[in-house]
TORVO-55178 format. One line per 4 residues: number of its first residue (from 1); their letters; for each residue x, y, z of N, C-alpha, C. Coordinates in nm, 4 decimals. Layout:
<recs>
NUM	A	X,Y,Z,X,Y,Z,X,Y,Z | ...
</recs>
This chain:
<recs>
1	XXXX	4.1398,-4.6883,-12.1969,4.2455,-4.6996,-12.1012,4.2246,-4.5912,-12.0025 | 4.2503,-4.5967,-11.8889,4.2333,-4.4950,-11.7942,4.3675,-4.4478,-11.7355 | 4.3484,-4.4003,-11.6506,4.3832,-4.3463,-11.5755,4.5705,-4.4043,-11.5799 | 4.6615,-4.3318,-11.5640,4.7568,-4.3850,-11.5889,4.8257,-4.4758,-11.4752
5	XXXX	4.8054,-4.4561,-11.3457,4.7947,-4.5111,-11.2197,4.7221,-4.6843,-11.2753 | 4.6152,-4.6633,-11.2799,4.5400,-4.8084,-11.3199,4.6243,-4.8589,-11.4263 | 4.6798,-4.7876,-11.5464,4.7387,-4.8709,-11.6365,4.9079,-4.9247,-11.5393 | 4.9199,-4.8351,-11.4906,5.0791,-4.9157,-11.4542,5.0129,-5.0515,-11.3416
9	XXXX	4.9617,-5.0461,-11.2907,4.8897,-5.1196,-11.1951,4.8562,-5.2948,-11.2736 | 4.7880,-5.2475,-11.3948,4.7307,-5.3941,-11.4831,4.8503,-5.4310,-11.5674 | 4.9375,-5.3479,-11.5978,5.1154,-5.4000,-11.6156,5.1907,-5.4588,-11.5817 | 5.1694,-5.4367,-11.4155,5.2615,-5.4932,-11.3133,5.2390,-5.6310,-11.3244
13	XXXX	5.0944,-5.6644,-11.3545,5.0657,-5.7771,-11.3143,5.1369,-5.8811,-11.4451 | 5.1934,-5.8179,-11.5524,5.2211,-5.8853,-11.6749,5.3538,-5.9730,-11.6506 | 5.3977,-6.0565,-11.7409,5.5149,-6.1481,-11.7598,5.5863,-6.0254,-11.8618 | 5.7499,-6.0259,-11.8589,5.7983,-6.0064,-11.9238,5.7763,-6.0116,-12.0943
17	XXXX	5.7614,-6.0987,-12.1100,5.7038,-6.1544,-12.2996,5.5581,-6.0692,-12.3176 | 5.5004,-6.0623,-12.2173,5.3760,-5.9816,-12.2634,5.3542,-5.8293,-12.2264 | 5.4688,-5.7916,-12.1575,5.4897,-5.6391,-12.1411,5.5629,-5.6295,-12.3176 | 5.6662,-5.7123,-12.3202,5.7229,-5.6856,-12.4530,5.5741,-5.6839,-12.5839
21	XXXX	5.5298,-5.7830,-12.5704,5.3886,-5.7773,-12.6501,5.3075,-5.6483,-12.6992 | 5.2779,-5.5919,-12.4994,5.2241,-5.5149,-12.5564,5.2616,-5.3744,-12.5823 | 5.3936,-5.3241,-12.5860,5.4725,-5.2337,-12.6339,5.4916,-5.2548,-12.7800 | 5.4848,-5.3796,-12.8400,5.5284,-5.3864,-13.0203,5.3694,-5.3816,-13.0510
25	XXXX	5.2415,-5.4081,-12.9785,5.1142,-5.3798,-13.0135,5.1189,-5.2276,-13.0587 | 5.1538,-5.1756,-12.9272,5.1189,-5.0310,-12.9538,5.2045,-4.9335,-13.0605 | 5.3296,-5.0254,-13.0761,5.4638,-4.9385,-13.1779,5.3905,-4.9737,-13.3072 | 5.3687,-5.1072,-13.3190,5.2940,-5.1500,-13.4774,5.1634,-5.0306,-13.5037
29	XXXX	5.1059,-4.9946,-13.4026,4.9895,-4.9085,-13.4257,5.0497,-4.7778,-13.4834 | 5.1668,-4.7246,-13.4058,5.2387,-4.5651,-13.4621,5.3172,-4.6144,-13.5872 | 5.3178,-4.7107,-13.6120,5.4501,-4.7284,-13.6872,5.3858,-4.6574,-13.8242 | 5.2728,-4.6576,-13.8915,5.2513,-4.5579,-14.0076,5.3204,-4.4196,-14.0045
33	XXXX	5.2777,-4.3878,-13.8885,5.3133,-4.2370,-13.8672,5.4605,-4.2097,-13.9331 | 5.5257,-4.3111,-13.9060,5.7145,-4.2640,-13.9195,5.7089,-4.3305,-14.0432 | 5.6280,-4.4236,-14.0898,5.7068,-4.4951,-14.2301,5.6230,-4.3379,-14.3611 | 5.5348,-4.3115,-14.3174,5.4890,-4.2280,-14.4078,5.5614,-4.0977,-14.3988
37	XXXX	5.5842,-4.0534,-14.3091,5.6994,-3.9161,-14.2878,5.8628,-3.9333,-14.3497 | 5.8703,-4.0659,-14.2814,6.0123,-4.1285,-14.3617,6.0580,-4.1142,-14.4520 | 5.9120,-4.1520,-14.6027,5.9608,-4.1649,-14.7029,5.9143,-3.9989,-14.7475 | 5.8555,-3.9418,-14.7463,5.8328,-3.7589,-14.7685,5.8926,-3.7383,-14.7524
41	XXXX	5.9629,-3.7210,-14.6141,6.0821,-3.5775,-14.6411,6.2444,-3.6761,-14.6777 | 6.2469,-3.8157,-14.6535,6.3037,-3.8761,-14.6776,6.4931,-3.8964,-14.5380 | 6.3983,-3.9063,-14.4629,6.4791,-3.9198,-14.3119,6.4410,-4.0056,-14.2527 | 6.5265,-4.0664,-14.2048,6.5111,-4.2129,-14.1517,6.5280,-4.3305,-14.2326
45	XXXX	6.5457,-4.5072,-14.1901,6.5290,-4.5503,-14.2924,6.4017,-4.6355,-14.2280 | 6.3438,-4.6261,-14.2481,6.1483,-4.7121,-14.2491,6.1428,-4.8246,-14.2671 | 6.2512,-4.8935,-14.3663,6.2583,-5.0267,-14.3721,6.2904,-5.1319,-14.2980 | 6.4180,-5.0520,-14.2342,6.5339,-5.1023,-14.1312,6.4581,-5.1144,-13.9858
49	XXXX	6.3721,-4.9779,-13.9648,6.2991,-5.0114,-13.8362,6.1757,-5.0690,-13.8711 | 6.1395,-5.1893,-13.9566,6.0131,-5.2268,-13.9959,6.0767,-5.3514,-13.9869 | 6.2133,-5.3944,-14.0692,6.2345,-5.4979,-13.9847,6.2741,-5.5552,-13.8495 | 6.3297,-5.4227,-13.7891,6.3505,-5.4401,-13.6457,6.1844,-5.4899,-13.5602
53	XXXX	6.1309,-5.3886,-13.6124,5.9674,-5.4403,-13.5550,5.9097,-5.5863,-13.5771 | 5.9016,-5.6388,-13.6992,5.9108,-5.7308,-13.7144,5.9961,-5.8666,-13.6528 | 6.0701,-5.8692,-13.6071,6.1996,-5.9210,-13.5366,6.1363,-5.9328,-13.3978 | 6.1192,-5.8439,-13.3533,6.0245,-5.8210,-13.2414,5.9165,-5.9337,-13.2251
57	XXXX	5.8323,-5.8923,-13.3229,5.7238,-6.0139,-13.3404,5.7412,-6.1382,-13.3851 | 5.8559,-6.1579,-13.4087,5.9011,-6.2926,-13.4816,5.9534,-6.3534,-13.3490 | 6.0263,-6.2742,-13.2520,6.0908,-6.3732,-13.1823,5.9919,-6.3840,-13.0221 | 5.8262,-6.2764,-13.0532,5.7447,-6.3268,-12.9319,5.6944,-6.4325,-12.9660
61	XXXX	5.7196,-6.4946,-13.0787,5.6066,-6.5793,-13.1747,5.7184,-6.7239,-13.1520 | 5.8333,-6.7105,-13.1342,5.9113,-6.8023,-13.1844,5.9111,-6.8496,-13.3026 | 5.9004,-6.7579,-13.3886,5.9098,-6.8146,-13.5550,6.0289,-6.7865,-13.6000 | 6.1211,-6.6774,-13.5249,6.2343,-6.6198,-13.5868,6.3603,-6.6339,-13.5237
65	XXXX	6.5026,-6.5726,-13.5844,6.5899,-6.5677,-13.4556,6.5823,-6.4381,-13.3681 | 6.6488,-6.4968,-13.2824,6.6305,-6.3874,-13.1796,6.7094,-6.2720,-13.1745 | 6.6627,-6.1452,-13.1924,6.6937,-5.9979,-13.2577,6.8201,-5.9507,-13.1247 | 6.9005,-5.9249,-13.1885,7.0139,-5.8077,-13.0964,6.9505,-5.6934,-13.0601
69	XXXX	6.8843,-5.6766,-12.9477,6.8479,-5.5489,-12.9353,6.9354,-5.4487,-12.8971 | 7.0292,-5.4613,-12.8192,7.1368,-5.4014,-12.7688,7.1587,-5.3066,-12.8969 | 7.2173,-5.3562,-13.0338,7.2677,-5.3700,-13.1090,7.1524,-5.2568,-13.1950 | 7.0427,-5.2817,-13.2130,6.9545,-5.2256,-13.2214,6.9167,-5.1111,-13.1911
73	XXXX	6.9242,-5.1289,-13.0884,6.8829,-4.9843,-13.0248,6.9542,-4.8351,-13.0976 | 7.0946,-4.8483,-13.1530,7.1787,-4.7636,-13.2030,7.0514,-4.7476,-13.3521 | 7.0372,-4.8555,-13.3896,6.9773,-4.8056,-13.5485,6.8426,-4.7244,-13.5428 | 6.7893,-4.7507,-13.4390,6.6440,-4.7016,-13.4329,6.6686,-4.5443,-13.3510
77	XXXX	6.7598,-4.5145,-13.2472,6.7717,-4.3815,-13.2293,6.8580,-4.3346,-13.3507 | 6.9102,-4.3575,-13.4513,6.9496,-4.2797,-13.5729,6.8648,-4.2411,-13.6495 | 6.7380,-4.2805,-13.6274,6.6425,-4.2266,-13.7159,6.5231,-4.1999,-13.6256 | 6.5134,-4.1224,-13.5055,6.4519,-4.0689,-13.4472,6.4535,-3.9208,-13.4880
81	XXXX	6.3710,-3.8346,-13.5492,6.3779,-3.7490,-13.6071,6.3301,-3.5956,-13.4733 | 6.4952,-3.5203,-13.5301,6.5171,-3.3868,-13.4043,6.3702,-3.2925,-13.4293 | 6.2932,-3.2662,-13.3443,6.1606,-3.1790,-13.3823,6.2081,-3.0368,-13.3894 | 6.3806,-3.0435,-13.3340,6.3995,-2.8130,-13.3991,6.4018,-2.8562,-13.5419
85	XXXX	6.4291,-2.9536,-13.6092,6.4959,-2.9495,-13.7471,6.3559,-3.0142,-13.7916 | 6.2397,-3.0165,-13.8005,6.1956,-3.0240,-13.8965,6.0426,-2.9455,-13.8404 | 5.9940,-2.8327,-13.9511,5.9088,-2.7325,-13.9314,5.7743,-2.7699,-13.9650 | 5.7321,-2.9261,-13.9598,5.5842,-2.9525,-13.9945,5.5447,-3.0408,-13.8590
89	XXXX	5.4112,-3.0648,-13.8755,5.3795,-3.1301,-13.7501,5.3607,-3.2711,-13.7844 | 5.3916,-3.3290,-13.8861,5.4324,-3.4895,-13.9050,5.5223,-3.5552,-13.8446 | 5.6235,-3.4460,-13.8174,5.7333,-3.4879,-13.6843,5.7478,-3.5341,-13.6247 | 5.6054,-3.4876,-13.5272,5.5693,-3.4917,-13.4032,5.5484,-3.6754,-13.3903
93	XXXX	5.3867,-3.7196,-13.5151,5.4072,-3.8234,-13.4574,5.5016,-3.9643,-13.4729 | 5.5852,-3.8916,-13.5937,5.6584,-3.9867,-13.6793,5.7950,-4.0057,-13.4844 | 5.8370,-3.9075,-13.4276,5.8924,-3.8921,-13.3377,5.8387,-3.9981,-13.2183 | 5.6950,-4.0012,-13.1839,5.6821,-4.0809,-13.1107,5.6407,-4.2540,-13.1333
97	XXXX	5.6441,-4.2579,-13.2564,5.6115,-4.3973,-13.3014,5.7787,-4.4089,-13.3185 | 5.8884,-4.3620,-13.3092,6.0008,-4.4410,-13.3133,6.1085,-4.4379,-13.1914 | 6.0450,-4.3468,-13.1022,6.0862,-4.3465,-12.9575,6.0190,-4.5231,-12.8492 | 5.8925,-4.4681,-12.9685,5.7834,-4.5934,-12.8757,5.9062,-4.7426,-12.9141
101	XXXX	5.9001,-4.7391,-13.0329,5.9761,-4.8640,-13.0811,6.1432,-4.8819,-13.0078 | 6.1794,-4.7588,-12.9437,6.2893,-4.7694,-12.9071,6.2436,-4.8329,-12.7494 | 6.1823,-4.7640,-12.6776,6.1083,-4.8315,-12.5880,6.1009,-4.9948,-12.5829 | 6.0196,-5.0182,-12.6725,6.0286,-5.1442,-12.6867,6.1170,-5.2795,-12.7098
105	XXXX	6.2235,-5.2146,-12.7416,6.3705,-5.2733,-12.7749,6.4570,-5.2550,-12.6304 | 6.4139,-5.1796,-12.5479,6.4369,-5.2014,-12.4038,6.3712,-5.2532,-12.3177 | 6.2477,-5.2563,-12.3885,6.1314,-5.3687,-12.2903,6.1927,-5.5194,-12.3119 | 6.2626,-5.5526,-12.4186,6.3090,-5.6386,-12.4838,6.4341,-5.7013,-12.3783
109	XXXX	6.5048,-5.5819,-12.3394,6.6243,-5.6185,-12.2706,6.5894,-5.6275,-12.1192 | 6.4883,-5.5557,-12.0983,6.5293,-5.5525,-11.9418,6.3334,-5.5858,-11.8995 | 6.2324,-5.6175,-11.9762,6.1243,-5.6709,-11.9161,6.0504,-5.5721,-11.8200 | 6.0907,-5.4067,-11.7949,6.0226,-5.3209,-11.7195,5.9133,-5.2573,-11.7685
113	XXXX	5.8348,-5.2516,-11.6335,5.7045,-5.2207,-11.6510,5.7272,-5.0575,-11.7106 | 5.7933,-5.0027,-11.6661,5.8410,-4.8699,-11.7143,5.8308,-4.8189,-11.8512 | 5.9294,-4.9387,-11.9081,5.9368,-4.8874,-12.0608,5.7410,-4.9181,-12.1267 | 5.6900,-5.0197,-12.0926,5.5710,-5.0057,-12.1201,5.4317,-4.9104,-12.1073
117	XXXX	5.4863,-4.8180,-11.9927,5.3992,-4.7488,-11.9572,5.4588,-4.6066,-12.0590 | 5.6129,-4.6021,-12.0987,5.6161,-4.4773,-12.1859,5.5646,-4.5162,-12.2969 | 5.5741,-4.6273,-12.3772,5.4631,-4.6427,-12.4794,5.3707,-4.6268,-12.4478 | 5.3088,-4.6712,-12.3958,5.1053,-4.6138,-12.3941,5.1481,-4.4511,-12.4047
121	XXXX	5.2104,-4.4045,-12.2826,5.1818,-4.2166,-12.3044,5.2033,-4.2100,-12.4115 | 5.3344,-4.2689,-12.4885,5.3897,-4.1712,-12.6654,5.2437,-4.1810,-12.6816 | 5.1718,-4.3503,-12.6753,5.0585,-4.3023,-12.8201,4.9487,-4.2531,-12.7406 | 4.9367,-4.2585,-12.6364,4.8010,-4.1311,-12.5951,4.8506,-4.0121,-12.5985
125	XXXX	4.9789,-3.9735,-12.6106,4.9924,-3.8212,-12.5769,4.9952,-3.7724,-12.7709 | 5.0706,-3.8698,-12.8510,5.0478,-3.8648,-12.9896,4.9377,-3.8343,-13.0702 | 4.7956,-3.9056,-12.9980,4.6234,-3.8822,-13.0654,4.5953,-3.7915,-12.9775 | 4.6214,-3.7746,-12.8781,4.5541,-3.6511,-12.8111,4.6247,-3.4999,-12.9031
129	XXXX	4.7676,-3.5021,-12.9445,4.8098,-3.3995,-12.9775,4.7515,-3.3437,-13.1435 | 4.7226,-3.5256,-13.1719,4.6361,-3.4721,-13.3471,4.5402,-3.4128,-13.3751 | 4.4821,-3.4557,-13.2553,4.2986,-3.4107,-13.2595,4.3025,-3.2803,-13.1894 | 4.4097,-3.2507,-13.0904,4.4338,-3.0736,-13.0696,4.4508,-2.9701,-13.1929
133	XXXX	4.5681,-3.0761,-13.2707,4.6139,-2.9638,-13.3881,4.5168,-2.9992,-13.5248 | 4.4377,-3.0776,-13.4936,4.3722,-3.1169,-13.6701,4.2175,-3.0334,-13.6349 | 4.1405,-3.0526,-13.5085,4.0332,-3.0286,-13.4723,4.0023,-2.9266,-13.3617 | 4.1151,-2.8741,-13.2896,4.0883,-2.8215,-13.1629,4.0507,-2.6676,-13.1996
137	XXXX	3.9906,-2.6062,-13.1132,3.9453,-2.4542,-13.0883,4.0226,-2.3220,-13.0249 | 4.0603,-2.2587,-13.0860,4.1303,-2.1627,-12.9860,4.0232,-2.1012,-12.8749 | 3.9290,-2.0940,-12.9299,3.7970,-2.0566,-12.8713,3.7711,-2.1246,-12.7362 | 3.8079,-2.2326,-12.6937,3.7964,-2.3499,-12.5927,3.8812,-2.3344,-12.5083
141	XXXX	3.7925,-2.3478,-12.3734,3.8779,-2.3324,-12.2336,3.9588,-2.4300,-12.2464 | 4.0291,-2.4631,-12.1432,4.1214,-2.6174,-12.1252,4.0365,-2.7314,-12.0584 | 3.9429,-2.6616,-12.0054,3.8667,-2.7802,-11.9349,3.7977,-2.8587,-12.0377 | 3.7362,-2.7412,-12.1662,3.6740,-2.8121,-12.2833,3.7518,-2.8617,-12.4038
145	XXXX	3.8798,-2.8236,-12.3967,3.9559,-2.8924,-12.4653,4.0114,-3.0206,-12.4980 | 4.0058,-3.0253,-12.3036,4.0349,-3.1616,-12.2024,3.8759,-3.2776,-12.2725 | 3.8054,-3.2209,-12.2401,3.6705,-3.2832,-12.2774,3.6335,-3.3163,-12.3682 | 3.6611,-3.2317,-12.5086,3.6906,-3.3006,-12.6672,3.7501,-3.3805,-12.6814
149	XXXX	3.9282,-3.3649,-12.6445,4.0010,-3.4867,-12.6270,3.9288,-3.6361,-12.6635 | 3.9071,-3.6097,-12.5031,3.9031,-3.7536,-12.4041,3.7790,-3.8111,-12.5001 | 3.6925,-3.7380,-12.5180,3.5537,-3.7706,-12.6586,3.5356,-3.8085,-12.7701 | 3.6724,-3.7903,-12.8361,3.7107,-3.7742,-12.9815,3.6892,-3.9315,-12.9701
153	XXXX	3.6261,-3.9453,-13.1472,3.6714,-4.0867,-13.1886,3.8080,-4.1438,-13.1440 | 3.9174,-4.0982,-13.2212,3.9941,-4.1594,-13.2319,4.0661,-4.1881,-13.0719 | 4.0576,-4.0883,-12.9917,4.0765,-4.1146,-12.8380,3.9917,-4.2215,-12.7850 | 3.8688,-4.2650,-12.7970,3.7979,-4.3685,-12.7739,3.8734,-4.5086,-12.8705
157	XXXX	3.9087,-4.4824,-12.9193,3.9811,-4.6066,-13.0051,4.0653,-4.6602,-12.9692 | 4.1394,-4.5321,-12.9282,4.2901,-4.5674,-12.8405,4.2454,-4.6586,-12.7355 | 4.1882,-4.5900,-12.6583,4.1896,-4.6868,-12.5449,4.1155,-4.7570,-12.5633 | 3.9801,-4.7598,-12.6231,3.9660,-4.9403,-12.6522,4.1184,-5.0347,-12.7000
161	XXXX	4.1718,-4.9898,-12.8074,4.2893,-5.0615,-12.8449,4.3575,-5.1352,-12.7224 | 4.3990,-5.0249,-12.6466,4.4967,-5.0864,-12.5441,4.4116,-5.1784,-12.4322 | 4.2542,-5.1245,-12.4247,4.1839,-5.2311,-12.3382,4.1801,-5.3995,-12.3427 | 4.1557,-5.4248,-12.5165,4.1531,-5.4888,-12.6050,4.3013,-5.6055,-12.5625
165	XXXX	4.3947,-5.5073,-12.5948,4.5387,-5.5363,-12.5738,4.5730,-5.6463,-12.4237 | 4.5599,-5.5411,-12.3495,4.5329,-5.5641,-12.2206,4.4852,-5.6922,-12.1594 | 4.3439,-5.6993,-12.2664,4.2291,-5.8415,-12.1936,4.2406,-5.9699,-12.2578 | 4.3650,-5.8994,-12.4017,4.4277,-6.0912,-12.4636,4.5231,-6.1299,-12.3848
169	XXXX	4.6163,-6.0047,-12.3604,4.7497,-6.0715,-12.2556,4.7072,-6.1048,-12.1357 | 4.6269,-6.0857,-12.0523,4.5865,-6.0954,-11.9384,4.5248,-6.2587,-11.9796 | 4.4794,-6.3152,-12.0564,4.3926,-6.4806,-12.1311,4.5052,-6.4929,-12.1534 | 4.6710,-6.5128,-12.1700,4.7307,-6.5859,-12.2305,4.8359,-6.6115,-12.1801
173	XXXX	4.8532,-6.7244,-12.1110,4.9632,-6.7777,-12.0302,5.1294,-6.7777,-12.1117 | 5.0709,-6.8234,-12.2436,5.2172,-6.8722,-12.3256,5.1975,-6.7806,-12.4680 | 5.3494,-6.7612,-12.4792,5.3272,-6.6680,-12.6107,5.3140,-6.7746,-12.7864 | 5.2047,-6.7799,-12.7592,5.1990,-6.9006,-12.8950,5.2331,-6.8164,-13.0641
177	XXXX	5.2765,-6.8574,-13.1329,5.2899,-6.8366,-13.3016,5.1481,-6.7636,-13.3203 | 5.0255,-6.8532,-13.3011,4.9101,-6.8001,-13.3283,4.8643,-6.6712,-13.2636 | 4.8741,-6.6839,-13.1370,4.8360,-6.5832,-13.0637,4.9101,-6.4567,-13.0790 | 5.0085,-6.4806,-13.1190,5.1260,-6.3600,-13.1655,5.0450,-6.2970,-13.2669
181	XXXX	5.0259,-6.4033,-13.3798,4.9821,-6.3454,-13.5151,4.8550,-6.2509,-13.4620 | 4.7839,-6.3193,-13.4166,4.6437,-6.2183,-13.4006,4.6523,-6.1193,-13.3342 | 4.7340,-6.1377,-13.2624,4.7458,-5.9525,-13.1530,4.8238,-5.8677,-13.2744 | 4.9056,-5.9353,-13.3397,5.0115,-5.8466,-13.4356,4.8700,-5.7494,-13.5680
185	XXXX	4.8128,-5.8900,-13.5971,4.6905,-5.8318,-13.6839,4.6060,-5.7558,-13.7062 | 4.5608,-5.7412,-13.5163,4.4862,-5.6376,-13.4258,4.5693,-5.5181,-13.4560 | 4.7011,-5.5436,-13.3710,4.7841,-5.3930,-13.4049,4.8159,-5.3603,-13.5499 | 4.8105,-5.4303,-13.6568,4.8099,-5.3480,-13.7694,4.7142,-5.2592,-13.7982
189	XXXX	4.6282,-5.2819,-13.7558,4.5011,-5.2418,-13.8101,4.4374,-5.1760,-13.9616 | 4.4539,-5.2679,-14.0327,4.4720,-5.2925,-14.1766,4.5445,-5.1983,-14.2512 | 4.6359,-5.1316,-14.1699,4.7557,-5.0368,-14.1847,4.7214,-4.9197,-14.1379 | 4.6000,-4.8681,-14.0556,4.5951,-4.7285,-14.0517,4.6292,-4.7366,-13.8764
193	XXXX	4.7154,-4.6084,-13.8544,4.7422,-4.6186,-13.7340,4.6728,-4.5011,-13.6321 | 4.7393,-4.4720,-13.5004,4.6534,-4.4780,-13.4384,4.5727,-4.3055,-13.4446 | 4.6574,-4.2514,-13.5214,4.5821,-4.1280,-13.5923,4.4968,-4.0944,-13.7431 | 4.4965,-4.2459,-13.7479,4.4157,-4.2751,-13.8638,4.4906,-4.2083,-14.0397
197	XXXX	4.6228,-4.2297,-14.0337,4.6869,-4.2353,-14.1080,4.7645,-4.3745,-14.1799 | 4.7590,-4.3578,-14.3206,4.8024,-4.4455,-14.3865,4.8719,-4.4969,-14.4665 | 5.0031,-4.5632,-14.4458,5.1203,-4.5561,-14.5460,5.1111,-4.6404,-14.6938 | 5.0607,-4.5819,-14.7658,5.0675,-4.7202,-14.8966,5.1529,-4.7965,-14.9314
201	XX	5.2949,-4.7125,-14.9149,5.3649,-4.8149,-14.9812,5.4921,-4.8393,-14.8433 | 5.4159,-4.8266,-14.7544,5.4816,-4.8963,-14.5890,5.5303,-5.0783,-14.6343
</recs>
């Protein structure tokens, strides 16, 4: 993914149903982050916003009924977890995989390119911040810090992901059952998300 200019740009060009798309792509990708923090320190409820997510994908798919987001939105900021109150850095991304999802429950209501473009940052600013704190150098200018980043596996993943993302919705006129399933499948990514963490019993 580039440049954030170019991403709002290949957004604009989206339908409502597939801005929503690809905001629950990218929440399904963080969503480990919060179900595995969830159940550790035991804040939040993981289930409740797993079926909200789900709901999501059920009703781009037309397989399901169609989710109250309004209504919604209250349950998923109750378990957005405060980063003064908790002193580890699991926080961090458990915080932006359920902001992202809140995002998305307003992409839901109102179809703006906006709320889609703060998902992509949560999860680029989310892997960029892991691979600072799991791998980075104090030793390292910012320019080379900048340059690891952008290098790192898992930063190359990202934005393949969202490229990926990007070049099914852009092929797909109508939001089909099938086509739902496979982008949803893509964004699971056999549960590990986009910091390469993994919830077992998610």
């Amino acid at each position: 993914m580039s440049e954030p200019l170019k991403l709002e740009k290949q957004l604009d060009r989206l339908e409502s149903w597939q801005l929503v798309a690809f905001c629950a792509a990218l929440s399904e990708r963080m969503f480990p982050n919060f179900a595995l923090f969830s159940r550790l320190v035991e804040f939040g409820d993981h289930q409740q916003l797993r079926g909200i997510l789900d709901g999501i994908w059920n009703q781009l798919a037309g397989t399901g009924a169609r989710i109250n987001a309004e209504v919604q939105l209250d349950n998923v900021e109750a378990s957005i977890p405060d980063l003064d109150e908790f002193d580890m850095y699991g926080a961090t991304p458990a915080h932006a995989a359920v902001v992202g999802l809140y995002s998305t429950l307003t992409c839901v209501i109102e179809g703006d390119v906006a709320e889609a473009v703060e998902v992509a940052n949560l999860s680029h600013e989310c892997v960029a911040g892991f691979i600072e704190i799991s791998e980075g150098d104090d030793q390292m200018s910012d320019e080379e810090l900048v340059r690891f980043i952008n290098t790192h596996e898992l930063m190359l993943n990202e934005e393949a992901f969202v490229d990926e993302v990007l070049e099914r919705l852009r092929g797909q006129r109508q939001p089909t059952a099938a086509f739902i399933r496979e982008l949803r499948t893509l964004a699971e990514n056999e549960g590990v998300s986009n910091i390469g963490i993994s919830d077992e019993d998610g």
